[in-house]
N, C-alpha and C positions, 0 to 999 in steps of 0.2 A: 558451571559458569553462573554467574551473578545475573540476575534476572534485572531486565532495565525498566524501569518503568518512563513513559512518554505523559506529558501533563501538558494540558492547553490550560494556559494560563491569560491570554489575551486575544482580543477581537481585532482590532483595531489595526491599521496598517498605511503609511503612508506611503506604499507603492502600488503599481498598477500592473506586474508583469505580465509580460505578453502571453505566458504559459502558466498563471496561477490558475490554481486549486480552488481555490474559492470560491469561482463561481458555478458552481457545481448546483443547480437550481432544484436538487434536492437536499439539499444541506438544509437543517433550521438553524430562526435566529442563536445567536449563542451571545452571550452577555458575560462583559468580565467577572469573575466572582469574585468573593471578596476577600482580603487577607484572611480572614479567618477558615471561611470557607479552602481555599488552596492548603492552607497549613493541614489542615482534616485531611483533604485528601490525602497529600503527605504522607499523614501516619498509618492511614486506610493501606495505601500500598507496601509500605512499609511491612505495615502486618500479614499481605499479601504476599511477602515475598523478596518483592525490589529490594536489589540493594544500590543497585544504578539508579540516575534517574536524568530524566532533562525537559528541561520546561521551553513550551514553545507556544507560537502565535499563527497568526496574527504577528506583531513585532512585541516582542517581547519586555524590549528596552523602554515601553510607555508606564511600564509600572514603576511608580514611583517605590511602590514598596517593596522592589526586586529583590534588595539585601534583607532583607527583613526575612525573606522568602527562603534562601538560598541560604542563611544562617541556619533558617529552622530545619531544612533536610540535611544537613552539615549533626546538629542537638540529636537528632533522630536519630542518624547513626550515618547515613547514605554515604559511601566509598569513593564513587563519580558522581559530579555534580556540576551539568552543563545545560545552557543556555542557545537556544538560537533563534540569531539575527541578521537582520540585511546590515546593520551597520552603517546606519544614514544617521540614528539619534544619539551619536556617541559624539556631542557638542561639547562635554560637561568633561573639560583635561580634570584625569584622575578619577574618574567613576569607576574607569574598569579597573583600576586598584584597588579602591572600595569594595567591589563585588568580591575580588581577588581574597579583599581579606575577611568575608564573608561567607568565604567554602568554596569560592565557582574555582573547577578544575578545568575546562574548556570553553571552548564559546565553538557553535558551527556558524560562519559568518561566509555567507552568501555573496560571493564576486562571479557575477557572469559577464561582463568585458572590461578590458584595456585601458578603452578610450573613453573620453567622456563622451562620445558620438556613439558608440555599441553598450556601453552599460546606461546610459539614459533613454535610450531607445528600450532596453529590454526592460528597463525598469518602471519605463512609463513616468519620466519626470525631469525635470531641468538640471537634479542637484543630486543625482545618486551618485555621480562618476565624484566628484566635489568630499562630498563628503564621507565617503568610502575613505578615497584616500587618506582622509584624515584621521581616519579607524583604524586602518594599517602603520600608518607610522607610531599613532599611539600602542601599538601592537610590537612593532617593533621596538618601540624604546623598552617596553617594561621587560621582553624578550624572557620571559619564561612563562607565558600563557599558550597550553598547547590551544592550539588552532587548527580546525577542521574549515578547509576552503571548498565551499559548495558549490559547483558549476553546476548550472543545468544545462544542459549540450539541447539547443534548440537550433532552430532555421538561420537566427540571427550570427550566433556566435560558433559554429558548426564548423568552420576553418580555421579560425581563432585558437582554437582549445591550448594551442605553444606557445601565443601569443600572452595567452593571461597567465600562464604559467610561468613564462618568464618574467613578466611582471611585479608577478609577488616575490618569486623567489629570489631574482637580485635586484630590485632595488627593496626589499625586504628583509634582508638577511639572515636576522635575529631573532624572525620568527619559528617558533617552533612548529612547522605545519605537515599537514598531513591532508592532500588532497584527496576531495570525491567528485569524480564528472559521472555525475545522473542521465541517463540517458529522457527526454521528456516524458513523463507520463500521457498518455492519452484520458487526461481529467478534466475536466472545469473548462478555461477556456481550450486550450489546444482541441481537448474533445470536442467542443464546439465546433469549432474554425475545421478540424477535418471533415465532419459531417454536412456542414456549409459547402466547404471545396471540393469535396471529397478526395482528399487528401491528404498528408503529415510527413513530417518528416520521417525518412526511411532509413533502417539502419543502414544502408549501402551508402549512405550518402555521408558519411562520417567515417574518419581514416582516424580510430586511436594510435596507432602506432608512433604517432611520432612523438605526441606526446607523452607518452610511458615511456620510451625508449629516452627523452631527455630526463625526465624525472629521477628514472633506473639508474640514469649513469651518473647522478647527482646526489645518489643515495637519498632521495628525499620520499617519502616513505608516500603512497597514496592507492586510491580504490576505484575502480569501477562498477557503477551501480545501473540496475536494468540492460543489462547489456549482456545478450546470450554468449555464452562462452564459446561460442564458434566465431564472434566476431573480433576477438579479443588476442586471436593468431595466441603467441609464445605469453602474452599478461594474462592470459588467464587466469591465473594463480591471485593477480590481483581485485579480481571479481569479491566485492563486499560482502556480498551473499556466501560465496562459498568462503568468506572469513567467518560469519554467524555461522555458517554451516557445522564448521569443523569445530567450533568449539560450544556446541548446541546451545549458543547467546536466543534466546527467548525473550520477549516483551509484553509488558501490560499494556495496551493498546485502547483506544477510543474508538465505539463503531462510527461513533459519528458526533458531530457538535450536540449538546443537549442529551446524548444517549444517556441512560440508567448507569451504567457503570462501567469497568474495566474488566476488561479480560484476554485473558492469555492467547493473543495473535500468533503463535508460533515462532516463527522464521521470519513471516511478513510476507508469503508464498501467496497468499490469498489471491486468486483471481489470475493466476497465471497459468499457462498451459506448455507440452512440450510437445507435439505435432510428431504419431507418429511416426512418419516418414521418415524424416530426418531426424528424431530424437531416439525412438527405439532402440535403433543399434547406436548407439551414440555413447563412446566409456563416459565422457564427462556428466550422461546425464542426473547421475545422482547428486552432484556440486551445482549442478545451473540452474538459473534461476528461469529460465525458459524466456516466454515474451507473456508481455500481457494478452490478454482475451479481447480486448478494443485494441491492442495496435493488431491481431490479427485478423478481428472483424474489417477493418479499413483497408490493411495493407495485403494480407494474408503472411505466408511462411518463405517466400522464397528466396528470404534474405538465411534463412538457417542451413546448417550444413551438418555432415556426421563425422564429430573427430573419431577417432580409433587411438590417439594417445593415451597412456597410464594413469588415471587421476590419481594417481599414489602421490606423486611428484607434487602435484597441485595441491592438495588437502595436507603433506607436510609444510610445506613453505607456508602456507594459510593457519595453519599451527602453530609454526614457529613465530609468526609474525603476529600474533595473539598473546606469546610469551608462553605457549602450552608445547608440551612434550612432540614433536615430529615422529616419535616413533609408536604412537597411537595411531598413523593414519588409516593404518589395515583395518586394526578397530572398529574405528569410526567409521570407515567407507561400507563396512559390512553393516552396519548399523543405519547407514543413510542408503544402502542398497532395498532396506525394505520400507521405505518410505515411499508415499504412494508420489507418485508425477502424473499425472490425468492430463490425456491427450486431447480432450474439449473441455470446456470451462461447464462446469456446472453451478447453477445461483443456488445462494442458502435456501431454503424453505421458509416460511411466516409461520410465527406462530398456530399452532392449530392443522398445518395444511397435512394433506395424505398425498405423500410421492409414491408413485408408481411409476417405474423403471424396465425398461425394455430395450435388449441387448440390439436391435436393430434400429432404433429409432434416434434421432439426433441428440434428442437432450430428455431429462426426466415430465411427468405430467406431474405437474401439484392441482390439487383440487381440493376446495376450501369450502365448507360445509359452515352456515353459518344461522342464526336465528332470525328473521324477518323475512321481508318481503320489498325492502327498500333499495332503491338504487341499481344497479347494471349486474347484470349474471346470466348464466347459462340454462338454467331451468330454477322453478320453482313450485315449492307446495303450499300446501295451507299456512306452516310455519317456519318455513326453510327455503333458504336458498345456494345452488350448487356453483361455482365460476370455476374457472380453471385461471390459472396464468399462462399468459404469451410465450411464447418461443422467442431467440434473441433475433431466426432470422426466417421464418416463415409461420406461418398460422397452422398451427397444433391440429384444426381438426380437417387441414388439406390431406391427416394423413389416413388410410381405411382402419388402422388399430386403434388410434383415438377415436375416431368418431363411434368406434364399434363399444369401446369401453366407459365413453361416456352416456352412452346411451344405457346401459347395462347400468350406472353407474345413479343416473335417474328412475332407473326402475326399481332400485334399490334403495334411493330417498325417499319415493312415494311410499313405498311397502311399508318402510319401516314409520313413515309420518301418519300414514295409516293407523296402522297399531298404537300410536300413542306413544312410541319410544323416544326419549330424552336427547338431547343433542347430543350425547357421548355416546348411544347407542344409534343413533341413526350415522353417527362417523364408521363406530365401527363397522358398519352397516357395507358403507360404501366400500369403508376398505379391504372387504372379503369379494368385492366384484372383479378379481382379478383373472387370469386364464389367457390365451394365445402368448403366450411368453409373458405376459406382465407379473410383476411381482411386487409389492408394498417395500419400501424400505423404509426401517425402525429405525434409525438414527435421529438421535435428537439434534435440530438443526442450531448449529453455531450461529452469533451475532456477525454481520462481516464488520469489518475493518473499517478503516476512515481513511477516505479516500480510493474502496475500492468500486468495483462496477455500479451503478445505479441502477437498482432493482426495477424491471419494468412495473407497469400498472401490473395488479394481482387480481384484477376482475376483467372476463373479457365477456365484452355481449354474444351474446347468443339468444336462440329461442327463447319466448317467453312460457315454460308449461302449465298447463290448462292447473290451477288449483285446487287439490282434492275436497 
């Protein structure tokens, strides 16, 4: 399968949703780059791999040099070549022709209500509902731009989901579309606003069924995304994930605004978990995409269940609907049977850090060995200082193993800062202070994702020790 590459191509946005991403107050600035700049990137992924690609924002449509943009991944070679937008700046009748005749093969265009009462409300503005529609029927007249319609299934529009569906679908007709209702992520603000209320929307509290079931019988082809396959009754099959799944679709992905580079996200699994209990014995769970790690920190699991149906059945449809062979699904499911599904969420490592890992304890210890004597840590020497990082839901050294191994762990900074050894020798120093089950794990840790968990502080106080 063709590798997609994702490119942030703008900052800039004239909405306010009640559920963005954006304000994620660990994000850095990020500044539009420049035609030149995006073209580079371009061919950088190109040479990486992609043969997909889609450019997003921020709103995308502020670039004036969009066509310019979308010709050049077109020269390059790129196969898919899509854009997504809310579809408020498409004033200019005929632009999306122009882009059209500049390589763009879809647009993902963002409709989360009906009315102009539920989509200016979630959109945080007087003129989304207004001018959407105006997007849509230019959509419709030119009626062979496939279109991905992007629901976010939030608090607001949560009973609606038939309502907007039917919306597009006839007084739209022409349009070639292909729905996706996302289920919220717990990011930016949502994340916020649960932690505030301590609350969020619950999967219980969202009935897909009826809209799959009008869609289905409509022949009109669409996905459900973050949405565990126990909630999804007989659509299962139409879980987005387990369409990437089946046909091992992979992404170049951004860890973050500003990050150094792109790299290969997998699946987009990043940051999700499948809760023993109900996942273990669970046939589906090689195809699901589980829940995220913060909807189960807020909500917990008790919206998950354990199918016992075939995923055979699942993973062919999700093939065929790919346009790939249905009679790989054995294949493929034995193939996705040995891929790992982790029953807590574990954060990447920092650069540098030594994880040690122990089969009884909740989450890994990283501890991070570093040169100075400045700022917050856990102990220190003449020329070094030790910290650990946080646990997501209780204090690391509440437990008798930590506190026994970080202690062990300082005896071993000083010894070796003693001697005069080099900060690569006083790491490995430390990370030989293992024993009552603990063990070092060598894995070199991955970049995450964009858009996933927000890495806690990586220095936690503690003790000041005495300076050799």
């Amino acid at each position: 399968m063709a590798r997609t590459a994702i490119l942030y191509i703008a900052e800039r946005c004239n909405q306010s949703c009640v559920f963005c991403l954006e304000e994620d107050g660990a994000w850095t600035p990020f500044v539009d780059p420049s035609t030149t700049a995006v073209m580079g990137e371009v061919d950088r992924l190109w040479g990486r791999g992609a043969r997909h690609i889609t450019f997003m924002g921020g709103e995308t449509f502020f670039r004036k040099d969009l066509g310019k943009i979308l010709a050049h991944a077109r020269t390059v070679g790129f196969t898919r070549v899509g854009v997504t937008t809310n579809g408020t700046v498409l004033s200019k009748k005929g632009f999306l022709t122009e882009l059209v005749s500049s390589g763009l093969s879809f647009i993902e265009l963002s409709i989360h209500g009906h009315t102009a009462e539920l989509a200016n409300t979630i959109g945080g503005t007087h003129f989304t509902f207004e001018r959407q529609r105006d997007a849509l029927a230019e959509l419709d007249e030119i009626g062979n731009l496939f279109t991905i319609v992007n629901v976010v299934v939030c608090r607001e529009n949560r009973r609606q989901l038939l309502d907007i569906a039917r919306y597009v679908c006839e007084g739209h007709p022409r349009i070639p579309v292909r729905f996706k209702f996302k289920f919220v992520s717990l990011q930016g603000l949502a994340a916020e606003q649960a932690a505030r209320e301590g609350d969020a929307l619950r999967y219980e509290d969202v009935d897909p069924l009826p809209v799959a079931d009008y869609l289905a019988a409509r022949d009109v082809p669409f996905w459900f995304y973050n949405f565990p396959l126990c909630r999804l009754g007989t659509h299962a099959r139409r879980a987005h994930e387990v369409s990437t799944l089946a046909v091992d679709e992979r992404y170049f992905d951004l860890e973050h605004r500003g990050a150094p580079e792109y790299y290969d996200s997998g699946h987009q699994l990043e940051g999700r978990v499948w809760p023993a209990a109900t996942c273990a014995p669970c046939a589906l769970r090689p195809l699901c995409p589980g829940i995220e790690e913060s909807h189960r920190r807020v909500l917990g699991a008790g919206a998950l269940s354990t199918r016992l149906d075939q995923p055979l059945e699942v993973l062919a449809f999700a093939l065929s609907d790919r346009g790939a062979d249905p009679d790989t699904a054995a294949a493929r499911l034995e193939a996705l049977r040995d891929e790992p599904r982790p029953d807590r969420f574990v954060r990447q490592r920092s650069d540098g850090a030594i994880r040690f890992v122990h089969p009884d304890e909740p989450e890994p210890l990283d501890l991070c060995v570093e040169e100075g004597t400045e700022g917050k840590a856990f102990a220190y020497t003449s020329r070094f200082a030790l910290s650990y990082r946080r646990w997501s839901e209780m204090e690391p050294t509440q437990s008798p193993r930590v506190a026994s191994i970080l202690e062990r762990a300082v005896v071993a900074l000083r010894a070796a800062d003693t001697g005069g050894a080099s900060l690569l020798a006083v790491r490995s120093a430390v990370a030989r202070t293992t024993g009552d089950g603990w063990k070092v794990e060598s894995a070199t840790p991955a970049p995450r994702r964009r858009g996933a968990l927000p890495v806690l502080p990586p220095i936690a106080a503690g003790p000041r020790g005495a300076p050799d």
